[in-house]
C-alpha positions in Angstrom: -157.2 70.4 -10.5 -156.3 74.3 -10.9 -158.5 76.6 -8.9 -160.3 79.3 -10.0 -158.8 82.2 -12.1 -159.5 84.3 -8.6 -158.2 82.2 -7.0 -155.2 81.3 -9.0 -153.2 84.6 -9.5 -153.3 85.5 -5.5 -151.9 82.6 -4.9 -149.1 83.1 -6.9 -148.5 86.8 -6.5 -146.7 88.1 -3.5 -148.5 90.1 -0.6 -147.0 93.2 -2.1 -148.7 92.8 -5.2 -151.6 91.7 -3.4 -152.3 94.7 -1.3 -151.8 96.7 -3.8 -154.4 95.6 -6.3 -156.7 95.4 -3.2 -156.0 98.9 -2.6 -156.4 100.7 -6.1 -159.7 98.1 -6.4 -161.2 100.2 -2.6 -159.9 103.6 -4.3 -161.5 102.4 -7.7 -164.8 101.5 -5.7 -164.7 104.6 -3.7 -164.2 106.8 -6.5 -167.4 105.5 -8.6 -169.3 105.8 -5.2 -170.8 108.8 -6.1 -171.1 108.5 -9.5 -174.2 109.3 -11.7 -175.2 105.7 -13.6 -174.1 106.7 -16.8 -170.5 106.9 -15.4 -171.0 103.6 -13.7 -172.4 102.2 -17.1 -169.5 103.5 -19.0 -167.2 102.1 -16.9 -168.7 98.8 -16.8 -168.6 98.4 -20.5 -164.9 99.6 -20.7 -164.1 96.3 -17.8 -165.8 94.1 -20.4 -164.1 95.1 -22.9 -161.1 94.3 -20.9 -159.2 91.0 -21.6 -157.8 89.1 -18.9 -154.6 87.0 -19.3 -155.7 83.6 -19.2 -158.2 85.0 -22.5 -155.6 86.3 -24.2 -153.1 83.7 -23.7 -155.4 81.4 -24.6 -156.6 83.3 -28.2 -152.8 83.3 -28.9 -152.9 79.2 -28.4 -155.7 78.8 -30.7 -154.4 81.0 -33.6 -150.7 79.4 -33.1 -152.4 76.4 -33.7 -154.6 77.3 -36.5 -151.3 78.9 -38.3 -149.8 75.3 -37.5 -152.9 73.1 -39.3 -153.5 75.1 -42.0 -149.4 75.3 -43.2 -149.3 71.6 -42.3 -152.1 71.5 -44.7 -151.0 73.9 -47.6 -147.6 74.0 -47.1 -145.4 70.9 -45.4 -146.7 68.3 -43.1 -143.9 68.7 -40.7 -145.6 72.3 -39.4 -148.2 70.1 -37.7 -145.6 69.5 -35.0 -146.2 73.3 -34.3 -149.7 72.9 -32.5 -148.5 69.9 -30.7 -145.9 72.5 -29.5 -147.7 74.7 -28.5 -150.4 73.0 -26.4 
């Protein structure tokens, strides 16, 4: 079983990387402290906005497979061994 996307990318990134995100993420926090709630708003909507890897590795997967089905469809039936490829 995988753990947790929060989980998953410490795990796997060295204590160098680590600290570092844990520190700009206290100077982030420190720097909004203060900050009227339109600021706070605003930047709330720009982190949505945001895509993480995992979501963007995993919109790439879907329209590689897509591509895949539909040529396999329109075009040759060997391009259905593309989406098997890529999952």
């Amino acid at each position: 079983m995988l753990p947790t996307t929060i989980n998953r990318v410490p795990s796997q990134s060295s204590d160098f990387a680590n600290e570092s995100i844990r520190r700009a993420t206290v100077a982030s926090i420190a720097r909004y402290k203060n900050a009227s709630r339109a600021e706070i708003d605003e930047r709330l909507a720009e982190l949505d906005a945001e895509w993480d890897v995992e979501r963007t590795l995993e919109a790439n997967a879907a329209s590689a497979m897509m591509v895949g089905l539909t040529r396999g469809v329109i075009v040759d039936r060997r391009w259905f061994n593309f989406p098997t490829d890529v999952a």
